[in-house]
C-alpha positions as CSV (number, residue, x, y, z in Angstrom):
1,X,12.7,-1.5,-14.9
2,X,11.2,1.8,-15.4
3,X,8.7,2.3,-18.0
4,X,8.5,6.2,-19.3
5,X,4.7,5.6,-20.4
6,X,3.3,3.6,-17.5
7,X,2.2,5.6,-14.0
8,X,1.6,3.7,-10.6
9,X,-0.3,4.6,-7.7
10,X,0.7,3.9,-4.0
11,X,-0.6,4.1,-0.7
12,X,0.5,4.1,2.5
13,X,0.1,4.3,5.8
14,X,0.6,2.9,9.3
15,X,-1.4,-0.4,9.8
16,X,-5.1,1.0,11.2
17,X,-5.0,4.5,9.7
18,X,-7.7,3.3,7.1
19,X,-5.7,2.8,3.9
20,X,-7.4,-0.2,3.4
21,X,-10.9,1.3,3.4
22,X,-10.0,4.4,1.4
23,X,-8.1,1.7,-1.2
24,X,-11.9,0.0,-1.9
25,X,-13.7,3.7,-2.5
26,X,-11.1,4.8,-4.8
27,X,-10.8,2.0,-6.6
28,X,-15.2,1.6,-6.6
29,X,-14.7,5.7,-7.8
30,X,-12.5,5.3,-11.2
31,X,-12.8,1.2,-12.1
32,X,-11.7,2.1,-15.8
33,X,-8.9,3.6,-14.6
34,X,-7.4,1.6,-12.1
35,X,-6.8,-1.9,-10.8
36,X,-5.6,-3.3,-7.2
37,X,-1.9,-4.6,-7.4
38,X,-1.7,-7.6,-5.5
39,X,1.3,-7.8,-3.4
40,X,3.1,-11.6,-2.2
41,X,3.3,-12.2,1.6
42,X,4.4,-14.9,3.9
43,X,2.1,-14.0,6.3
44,X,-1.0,-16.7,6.7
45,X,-4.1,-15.8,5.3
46,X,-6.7,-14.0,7.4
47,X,-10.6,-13.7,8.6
48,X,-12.3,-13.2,5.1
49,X,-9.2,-12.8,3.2
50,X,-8.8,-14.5,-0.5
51,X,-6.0,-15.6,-2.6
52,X,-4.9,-13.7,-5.4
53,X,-7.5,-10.9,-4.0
54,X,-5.8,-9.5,-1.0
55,X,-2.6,-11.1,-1.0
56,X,-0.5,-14.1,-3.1
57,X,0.3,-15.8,-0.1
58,X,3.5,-18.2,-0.6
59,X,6.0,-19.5,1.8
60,X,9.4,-17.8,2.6
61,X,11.7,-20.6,0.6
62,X,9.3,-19.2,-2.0
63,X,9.6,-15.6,-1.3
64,X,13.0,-15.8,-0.9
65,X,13.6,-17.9,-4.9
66,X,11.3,-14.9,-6.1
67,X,13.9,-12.1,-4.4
68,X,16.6,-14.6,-5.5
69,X,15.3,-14.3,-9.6
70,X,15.0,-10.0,-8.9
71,X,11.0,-10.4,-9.7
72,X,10.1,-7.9,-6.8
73,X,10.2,-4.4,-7.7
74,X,9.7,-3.7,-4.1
75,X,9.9,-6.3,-1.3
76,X,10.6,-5.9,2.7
77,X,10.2,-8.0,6.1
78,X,7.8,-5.6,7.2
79,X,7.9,-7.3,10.5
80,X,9.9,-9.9,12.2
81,X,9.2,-12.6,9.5
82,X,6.4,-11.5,7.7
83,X,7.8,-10.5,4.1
84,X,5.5,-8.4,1.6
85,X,6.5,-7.6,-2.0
86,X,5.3,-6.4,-5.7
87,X,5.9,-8.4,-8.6
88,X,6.7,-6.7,-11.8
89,X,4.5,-9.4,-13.2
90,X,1.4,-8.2,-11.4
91,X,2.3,-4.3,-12.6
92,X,2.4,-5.6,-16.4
93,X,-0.7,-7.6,-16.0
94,X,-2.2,-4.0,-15.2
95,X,-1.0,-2.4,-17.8
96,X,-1.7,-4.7,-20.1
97,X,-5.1,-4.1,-19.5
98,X,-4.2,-0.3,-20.2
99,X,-4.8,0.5,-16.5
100,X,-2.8,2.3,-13.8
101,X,-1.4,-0.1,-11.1
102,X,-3.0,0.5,-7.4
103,X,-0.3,-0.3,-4.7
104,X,-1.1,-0.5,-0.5
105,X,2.6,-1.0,0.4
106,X,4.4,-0.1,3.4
107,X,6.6,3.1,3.9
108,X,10.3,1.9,2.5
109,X,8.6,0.1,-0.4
110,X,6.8,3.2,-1.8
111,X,9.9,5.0,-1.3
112,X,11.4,2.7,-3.6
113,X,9.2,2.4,-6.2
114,X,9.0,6.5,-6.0
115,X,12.7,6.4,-7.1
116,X,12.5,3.9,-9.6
117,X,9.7,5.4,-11.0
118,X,10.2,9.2,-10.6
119,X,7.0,11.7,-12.1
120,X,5.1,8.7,-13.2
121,X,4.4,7.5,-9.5
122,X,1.9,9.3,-7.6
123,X,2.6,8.3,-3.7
124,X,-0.6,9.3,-1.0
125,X,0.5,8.8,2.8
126,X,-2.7,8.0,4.6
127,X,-2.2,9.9,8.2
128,X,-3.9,9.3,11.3
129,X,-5.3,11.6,13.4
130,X,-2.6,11.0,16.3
131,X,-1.2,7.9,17.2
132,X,-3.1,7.7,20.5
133,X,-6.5,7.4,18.1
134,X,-4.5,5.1,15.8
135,X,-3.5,2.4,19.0
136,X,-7.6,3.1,19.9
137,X,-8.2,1.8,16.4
138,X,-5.9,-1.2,16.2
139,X,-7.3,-2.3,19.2
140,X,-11.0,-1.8,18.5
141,X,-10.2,-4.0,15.1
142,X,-9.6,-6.8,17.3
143,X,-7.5,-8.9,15.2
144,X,-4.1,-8.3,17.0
145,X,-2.8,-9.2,20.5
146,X,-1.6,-6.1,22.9
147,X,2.2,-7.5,22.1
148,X,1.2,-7.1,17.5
149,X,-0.4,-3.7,19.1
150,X,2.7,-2.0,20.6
151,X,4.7,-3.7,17.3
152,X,2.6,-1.7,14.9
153,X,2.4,1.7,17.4
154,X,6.2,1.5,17.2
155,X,6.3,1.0,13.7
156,X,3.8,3.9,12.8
157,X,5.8,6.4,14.6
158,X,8.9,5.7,12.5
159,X,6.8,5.5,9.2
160,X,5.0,9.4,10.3
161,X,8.9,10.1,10.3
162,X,9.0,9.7,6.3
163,X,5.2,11.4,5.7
164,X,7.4,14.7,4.0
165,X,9.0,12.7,1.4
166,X,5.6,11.4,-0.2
167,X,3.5,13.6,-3.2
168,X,0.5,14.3,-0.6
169,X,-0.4,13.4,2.6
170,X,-4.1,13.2,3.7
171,X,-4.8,13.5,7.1
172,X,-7.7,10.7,7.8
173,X,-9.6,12.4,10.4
174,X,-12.8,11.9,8.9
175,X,-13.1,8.9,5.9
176,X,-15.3,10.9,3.6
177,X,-13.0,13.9,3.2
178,X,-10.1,12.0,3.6
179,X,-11.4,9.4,0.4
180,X,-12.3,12.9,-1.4
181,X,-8.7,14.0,-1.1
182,X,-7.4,10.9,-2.2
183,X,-9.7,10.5,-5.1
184,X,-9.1,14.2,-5.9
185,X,-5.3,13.8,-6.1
186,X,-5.8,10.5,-8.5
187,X,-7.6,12.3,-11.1
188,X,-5.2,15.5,-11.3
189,X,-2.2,12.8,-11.4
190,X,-3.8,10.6,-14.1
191,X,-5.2,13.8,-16.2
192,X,-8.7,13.8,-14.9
193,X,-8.8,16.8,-12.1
């Protein structure tokens, strides 16, 4: 699985600390450089969300065939249900195109990939600020119910728990020094810093 030559990128972070928004500048900072892996999910689609954009979205017996015929290289039931995974196909489509793989996967999937991986996988742990302005975010999104709220608050408490074991973490306090960091950390990793 591991290939000596090839680096990957991942982020992470608890759901509303603003991985998703630093993921567009960095990849709109270094295009030639990088492309978006796009992870498979159960989940149903979303708002403004577009297949084979955001997400392959396929159904569990489907999901499950994929885990079955080991095409994940990461995969998890990220919560009650909703499974999330990265295809080694979609890692060699990016480097076929001589570009570094951009991951947003959860905690235990970058952890993962980290060991499979070793020195050629950069992993960025997007913090919030507190937990209390996280829940304030979540909420102000107002995609999820109080009940997918206090899921995801629970969850982001036990993901903080793993923020040491990860190459850098940036503290997302304010975006545009936050994105910096993350951009700055991307170029010394892929020999551009």
């Amino acid at each position: 699985m591991e290939e000596p030559n090839q680096k990957i990128i991942i982020l992470t972070a608890p759901s509303g600390a603003g991985k998703t928004t630093i993921k567009t500048k960095l990849l709109s900072a270094l295009p030639e450089a990088l492309s978006f892996s796009v992870s498979a999910t159960t989940r149903k689609i979303r708002g403004n969300e577009k297949e084979g954009v955001d997400y392959f979205y396929i159904s569990e017996d489907d999901f499950n065939n994929k885990v079955a015929q080991h095409a994940f290289i990461e995969w998890e039931m990220v919560y009650p249900g909703l499974y999330y995974g990265t295809t080694m196909d979609e890692i060699q489509r990016i480097w076929r195109e001589n570009k570094i793989p951009l991951l947003d996967i959860d905690v235990k999937g970058a952890l993962n990939i980290k060991k499979h991986f070793g020195k050629n996988a950069l992993t960025l742990f997007i913090e919030p600020p507190s937990i209390e302005i996280l829940k304030q975010r979540l909420t102000n999104r107002g995609t999820d119910s109080s009940e997918n709220i206090a899921m995801r608050i629970e969850k982001a408490t036990i993901e903080l728990q793993h923020r040491d074991q990860f190459d850098a973490i940036i503290v997302n306090d304010d975006l545009k020094t936050a994105t910096e960091q993350t951009i700055a950390s991307v170029m010394n990793f892929i020999g551009r810093g």
